[in-house]
N, C-alpha and C positions, 0 to 999 in steps of 0.2 A: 803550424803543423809540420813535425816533421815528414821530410821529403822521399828517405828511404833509401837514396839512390848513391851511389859511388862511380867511380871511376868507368867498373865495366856495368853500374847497372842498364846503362841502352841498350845495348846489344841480350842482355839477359832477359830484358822483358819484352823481348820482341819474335816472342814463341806464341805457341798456342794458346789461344784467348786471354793474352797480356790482360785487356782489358778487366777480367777478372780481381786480381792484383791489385790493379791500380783503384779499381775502387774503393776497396780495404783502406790503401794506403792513404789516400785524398778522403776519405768519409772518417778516418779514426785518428788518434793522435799515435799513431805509431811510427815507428820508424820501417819497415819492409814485411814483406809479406808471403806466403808461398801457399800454391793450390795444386795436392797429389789426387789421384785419384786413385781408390783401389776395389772397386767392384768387382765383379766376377765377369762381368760383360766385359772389361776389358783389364790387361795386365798393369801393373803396380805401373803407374807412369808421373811425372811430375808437369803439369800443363803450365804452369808461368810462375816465377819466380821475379819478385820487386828488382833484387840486387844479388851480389855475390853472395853478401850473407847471409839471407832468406835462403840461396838454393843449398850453401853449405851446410846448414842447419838440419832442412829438409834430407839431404842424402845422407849427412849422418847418422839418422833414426832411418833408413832403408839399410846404409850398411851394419848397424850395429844390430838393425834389428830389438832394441828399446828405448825409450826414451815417451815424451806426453802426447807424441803424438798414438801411439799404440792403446793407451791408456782411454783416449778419447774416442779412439774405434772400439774399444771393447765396451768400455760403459756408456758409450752414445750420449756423453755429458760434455758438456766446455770443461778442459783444464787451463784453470786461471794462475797461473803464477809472476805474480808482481814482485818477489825477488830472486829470480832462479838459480842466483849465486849461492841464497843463502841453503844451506844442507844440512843433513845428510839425504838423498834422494836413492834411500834405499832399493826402488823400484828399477830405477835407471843409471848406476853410478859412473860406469863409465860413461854414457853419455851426458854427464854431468861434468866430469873430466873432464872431457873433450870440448863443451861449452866455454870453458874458463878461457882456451882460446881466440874467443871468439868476440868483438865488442855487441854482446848481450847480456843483458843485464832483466829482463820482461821477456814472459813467451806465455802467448796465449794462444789455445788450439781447439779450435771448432768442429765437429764432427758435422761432416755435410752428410745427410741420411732426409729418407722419402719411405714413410713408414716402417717396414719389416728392408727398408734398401740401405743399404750403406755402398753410399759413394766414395767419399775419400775425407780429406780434413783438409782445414783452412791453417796456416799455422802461420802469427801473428809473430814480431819482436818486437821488442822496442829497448833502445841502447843505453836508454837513463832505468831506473827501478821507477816502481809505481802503477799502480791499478788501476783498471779500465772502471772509470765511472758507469754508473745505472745506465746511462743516456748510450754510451758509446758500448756497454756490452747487448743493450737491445739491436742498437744498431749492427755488431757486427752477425750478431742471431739470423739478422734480415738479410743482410748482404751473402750469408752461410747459405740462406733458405733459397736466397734467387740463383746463388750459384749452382746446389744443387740439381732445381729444375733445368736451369741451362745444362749444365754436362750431363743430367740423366736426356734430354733430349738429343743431344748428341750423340752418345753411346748407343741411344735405340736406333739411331737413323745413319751410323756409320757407314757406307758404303765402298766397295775398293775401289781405291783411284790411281792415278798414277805417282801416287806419294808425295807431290808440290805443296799438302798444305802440315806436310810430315815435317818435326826439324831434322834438320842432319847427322848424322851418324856421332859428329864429334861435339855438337852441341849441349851444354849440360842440361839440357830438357831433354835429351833422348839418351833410353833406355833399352832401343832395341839389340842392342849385343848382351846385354843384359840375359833381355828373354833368350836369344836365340843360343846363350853360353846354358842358361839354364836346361832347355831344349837337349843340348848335349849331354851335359851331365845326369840327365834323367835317365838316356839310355846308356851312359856309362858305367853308373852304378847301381842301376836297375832300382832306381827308387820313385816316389813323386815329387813332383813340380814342386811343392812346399819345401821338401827335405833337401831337391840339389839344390835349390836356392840356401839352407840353410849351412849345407857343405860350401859353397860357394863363401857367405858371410865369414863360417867360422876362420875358412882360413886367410882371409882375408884379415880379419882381426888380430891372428896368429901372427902373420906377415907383417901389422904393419902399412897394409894398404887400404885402397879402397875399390869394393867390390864389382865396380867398372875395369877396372888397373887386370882384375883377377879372371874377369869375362873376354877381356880383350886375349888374356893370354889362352885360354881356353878354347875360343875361336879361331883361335891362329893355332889350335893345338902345339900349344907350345907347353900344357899343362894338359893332364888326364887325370879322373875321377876315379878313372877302372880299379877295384881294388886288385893292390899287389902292384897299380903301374907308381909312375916317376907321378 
C-alpha cells in the first residue's frame, strides 16, 4: 500500500485531526489524502493534509476556485477519476493545467454530507492511474461517512479557547488571514463574503499567485479593494 508520504509530509499531517487522513491513506491503496471542510458553521478551512501534494492539490481548487472537488460539493456524488491526466476537462481546465505539475496521475473526491448538510470533501490521489475497486470505494464511502459525523460534532461543539489546538498562522492548514483579508475586502468594496473572496481569487490568478500570497498583502494593507484605490 502506498504510503502517501514525502519529505515534508510529518510535519503536514500533524494539524487538526491528522488522524482523519491517515485513515484514508492506510485503509485505501492510494497514495495521499486531504480533508477541507466547508459548511456554513464554520469558514472554508483545510483540517489535515497526508503530504505536500494532497495539501497542494487541495489549495489549488480553493484558489482557482474549480476543479472535482466543487463538482462533488455541488452534486453530493463521488468524482471518480482514474486518469486525470487524461482530457479535455472542460469543467476545470485550468486546474487541469495546473495538475500536469504535479506527480498525479488518480484523484478521487468524496463529498462528506449528513443529510440536507454539507460538510466538506475528502479528496483522495494517487500517483500511478487506475481505479478504485468496488471494495475500496465502499470503503472510502465509510471512512467519508465517519468523518463526517466526526467534524459535524466538532463544528456543533466548537467552543472559544485560547487557540493551542489552532494551527499557526504560517502553517499550510491555516487559513485564517485568508478569512480575516476576506473580512477586509468585504468592507472595501462594499460587497459579500462570497464575492471578496472571489476578487481576492481572481486576482490572484491574474497575478500569478496564490490566494494566501494575496491575503497576506491585504492584511498588511499593502493591497486595497477600494474601488478607484492602488
Amino acid at each position: 500500500m502506498a504510503d502517501g508520504t514525502d519529505s515534508g509530509a510529518g510535519s503536514m499531517a500533524e494539524g487538526l485531526d491528522a488522524g482523519l487522513c491517515k485513515e484514508f491513506v492506510e485503509s485505501l491503496e492510494i497514495s495521499g489524502a486531504a480533508i477541507s471542510v466547508f459548511s456554513g458553521l464554520s469558514p472554508a478551512s483545510m483540517v489535515c493534509a497526508s503530504d505536500a501534494v494532497a495539501a497542494r492539490i487541495d489549495e489549488l481548487q480553493f484558489d482557482l476556485g474549480e476543479g472535482p472537488r466543487w463538482e462533488a460539493l455541488q452534486t453530493r456524488r463521488p468524482v471518480l477519476l482514474p486518469d486525470v491526466r487524461r482530457g479535455p476537462h472542460a469543467a476545470w481546465p485550468v486546474f487541469a493545467e495546473s495538475l500536469l505539475e504535479l506527480d498525479v496521475s488518480a484523484l478521487f473526491v468524496f463529498p462528506l454530507v449528513l443529510g440536507a448538510l454539507d460538510i466538506g470533501v475528502a479528496e483522495l490521489y494517487r500517483s500511478e492511474s487506475g481505479p478504485l475497486s468496488q471494495t475500496e470505494q465502499s470503503t472510502a464511502v465509510q471512512l467519508a461517512d465517519e468523518a463526517t459525523w466526526l467534524l459535524l460534532r466538532q463544528l456543533l461543539t466548537l467552543a472559544p479557547g485560547d487557540g493551542t489546538d489552532a494551527p499557526a498562522d504560517d502553517s499550510p492548514l491555516s487559513r485564517r488571514e485568508i478569512h480575516q483579508a476576506t473580512g477586509m475586502v468585504l468592507a472595501q468594496a462594499g460587497t459579500s463574503a462570497r464575492d471578496a473572496l472571489l476578487l481576492m481569487r481572481a486576482y490572484a490568478f491574474a497575478q500569478g499567485r496564490t490566494v494566501r500570497e494575496v491575503a497576506r498583502d491585504v492584511v498588511s494593507r499593502g493591497l486595497d479593494f477600494t474601488p478607484g484605490g492602488d
